[in-house]
N, C-alpha and C positions, 0 to 999 in steps of 0.2 A: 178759601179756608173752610167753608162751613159745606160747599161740596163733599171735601177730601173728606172729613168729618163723617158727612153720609155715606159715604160712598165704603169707609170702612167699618162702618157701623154695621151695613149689609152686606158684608164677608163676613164677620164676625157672629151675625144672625145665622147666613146661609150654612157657614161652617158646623154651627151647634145644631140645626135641623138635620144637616144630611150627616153627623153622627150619631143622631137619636134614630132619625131612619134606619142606619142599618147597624145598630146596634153597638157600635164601635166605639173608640176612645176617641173621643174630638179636641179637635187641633184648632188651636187659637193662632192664628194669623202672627209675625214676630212683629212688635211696629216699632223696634230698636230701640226699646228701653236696657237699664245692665240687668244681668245676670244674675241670680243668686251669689254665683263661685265668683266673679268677679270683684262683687262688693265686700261680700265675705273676704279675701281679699285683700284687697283695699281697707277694710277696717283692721285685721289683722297686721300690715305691714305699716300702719300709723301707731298701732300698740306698741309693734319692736318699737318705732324710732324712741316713744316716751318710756317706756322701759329701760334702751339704751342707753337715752343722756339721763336717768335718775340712777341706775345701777351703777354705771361707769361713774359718775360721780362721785356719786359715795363710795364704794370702791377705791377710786385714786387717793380722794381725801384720809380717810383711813388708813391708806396705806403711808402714802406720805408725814403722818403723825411719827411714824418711825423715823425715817432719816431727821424730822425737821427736830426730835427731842433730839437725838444723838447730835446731833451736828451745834445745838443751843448748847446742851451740856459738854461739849468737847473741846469748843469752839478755841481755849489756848493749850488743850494737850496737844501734846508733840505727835508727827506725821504718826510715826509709827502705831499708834493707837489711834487716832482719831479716824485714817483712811479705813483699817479694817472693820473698825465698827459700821461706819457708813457703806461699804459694801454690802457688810452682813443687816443693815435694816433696808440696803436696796431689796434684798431678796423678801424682806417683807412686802414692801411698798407693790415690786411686782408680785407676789402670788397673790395681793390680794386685789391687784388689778385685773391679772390673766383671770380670776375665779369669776369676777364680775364679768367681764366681757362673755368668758365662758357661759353664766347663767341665761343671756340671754341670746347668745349665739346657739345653742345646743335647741332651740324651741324650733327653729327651720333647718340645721341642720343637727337631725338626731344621732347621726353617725361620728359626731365630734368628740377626740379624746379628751373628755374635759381635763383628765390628768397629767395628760402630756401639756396640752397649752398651758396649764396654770405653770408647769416645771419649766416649763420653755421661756415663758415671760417672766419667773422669777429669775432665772439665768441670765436672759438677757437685760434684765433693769441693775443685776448686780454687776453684769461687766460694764453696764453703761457707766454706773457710777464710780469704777477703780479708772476708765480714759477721763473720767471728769478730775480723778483724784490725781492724775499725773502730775500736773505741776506743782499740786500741793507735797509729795513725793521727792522731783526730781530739785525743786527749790533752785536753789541759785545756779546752782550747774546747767539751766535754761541760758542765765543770761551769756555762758562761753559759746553759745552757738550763732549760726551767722542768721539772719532776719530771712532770709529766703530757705535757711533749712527750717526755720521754727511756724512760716506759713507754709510749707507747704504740710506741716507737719501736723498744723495743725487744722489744717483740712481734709487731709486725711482722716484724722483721727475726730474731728466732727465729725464726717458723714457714717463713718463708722458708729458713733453714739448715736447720732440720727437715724439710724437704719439698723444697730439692733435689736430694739423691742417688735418691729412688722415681719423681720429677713425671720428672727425664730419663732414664731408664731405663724407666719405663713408654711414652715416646715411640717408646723403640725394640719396646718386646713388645707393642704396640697392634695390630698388623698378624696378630701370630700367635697372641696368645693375645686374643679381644676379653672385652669386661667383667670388664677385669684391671685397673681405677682404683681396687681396694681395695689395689691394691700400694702407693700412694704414702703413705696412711694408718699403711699397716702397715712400712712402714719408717720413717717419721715417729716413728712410736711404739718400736719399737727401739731408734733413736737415741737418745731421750731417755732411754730406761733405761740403755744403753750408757756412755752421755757420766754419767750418774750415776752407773755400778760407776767409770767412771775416776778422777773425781774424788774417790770415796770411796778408796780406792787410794792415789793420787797426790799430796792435797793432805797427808796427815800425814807422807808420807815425803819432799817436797822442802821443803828447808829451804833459804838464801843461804849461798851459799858452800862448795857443795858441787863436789867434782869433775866435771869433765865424765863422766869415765868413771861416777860414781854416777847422776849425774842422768837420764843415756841408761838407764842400768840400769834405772831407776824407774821411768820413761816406758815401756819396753818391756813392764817387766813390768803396768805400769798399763795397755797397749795390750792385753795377751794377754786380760786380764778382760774389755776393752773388745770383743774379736773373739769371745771365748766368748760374750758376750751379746748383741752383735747375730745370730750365727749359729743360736742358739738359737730366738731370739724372732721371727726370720725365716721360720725351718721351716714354720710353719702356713703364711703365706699363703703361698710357693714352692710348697709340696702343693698347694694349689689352682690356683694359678698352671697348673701343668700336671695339673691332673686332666683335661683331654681329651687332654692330649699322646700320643704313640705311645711306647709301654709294649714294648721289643724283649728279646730274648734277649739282645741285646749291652750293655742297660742293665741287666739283673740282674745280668751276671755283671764288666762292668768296674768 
């Protein structure tokens, strides 16, 4: 070891005399430490990840405050009011989820319509939530159907709710990030862990006949679970998402 030592000690001597000899720029031997751009880098795509799970968090949770009031305050009006309002605070809950992701998606990829994704994910979080409202809707007329038309019906129409929020969003980062259709998958799959901490959460803590003001409580705090793990379980594919993206000064340090 203490050879190796010397022995590059005097390369690294020999190098800096015979550039002062001939007047040139001297060249320091590489002894495979990282890079500037690498680390830079490297520090920059640990910023996304904690940028990502604090924005998208806050983001869902905020949004979510809409559906979870409407849905406390509605909770024994009739289909016909109740479904459309909660459609109509799905499209809160997504735009101000797409706005978030967008915030910090738009830092590696600068060519991203922030405008279109935030309208594309408020679209599709408001149709997720009229398949969610279907049975509350179709009510008793479910139970004349036969048990094999109502699974399969209603697998369907999951994977549909699971896969709208990625499928329209990927519409819009198609352009700029290409062979990014593993986005749709991988939000798919979030969702379904997400939508399980909620209801793990949620369902032993509402009970009937509970105040509005508890019930909003519950749902909120059953929402923050619910944004802590979509944001979490999002991270990986986002990192790839932009792993060609442009990596600047101004994304490491905002």
């Amino acid at each position: 070891m203490e050879d190796d030592v010397k022995a590059l000690t005097r390369r690294i001597a020999g190098a800096v005399a015979d550039g002062l000899g001939r007047g040139t720029e001297v060249r320091v031997p590489d002894v495979g430490g990282p890079t500037h751009a690498s680390t830079g880098q490297a520090t920059s795509r640990a910023g996304f990840g904690r940028r990502w799970v604090v924005r998208v968090t806050a983001g869902e949770v905020l949004g979510f405050t809409a559906p979870a009031a409407v849905g406390a305050a509605l909770a024994t009006a009739p289909a016909a009011v109740e479904v459309p309002a909660l459609v109509a605070a799905g499209l809160v809950e997504g735009a101000l989820l797409g706005s978030a992701q967008a915030s910090v998606l738009r830092r590696a990829l600068p060519a991203l319509r922030t405008g279109q994704f935030v309208l594309a994910t408020a679209l599709a979080a408001a149709t997720a939530y009229a398949i969610a409202m279907l049975p509350v809707m179709l009510g008793d007329r479910l139970s004349a159907l036969p048990v094999v038309v109502l699974a399969a019906g209603g697998a369907v129409l999951g994977a549909v709710l699971l896969a709208s929020i990625g499928t329209a969003q990927w519409l819009v980062l198609r352009p700029v990030a290409p062979r990014s259709v593993f986005w749709i998958p991988a939000t798919a799959a979030a969702w379904v862990v997400a939508l399980g901490a909620f209801l793990a959460v949620s369902t032993p803590l509402w009970q009937p006949g509970q105040p509005f003001a508890l019930t909003a409580a519950i749902g909120v705090l059953a929402g923050l679970v619910m944004a802590v793990t979509v944001a979490v379980v999002t991270l990986p594919a986002a990192l790839r998402l932009t792993r060609g993206g442009t990596w600047s000064d101004e994304t490491i340090g905002a």
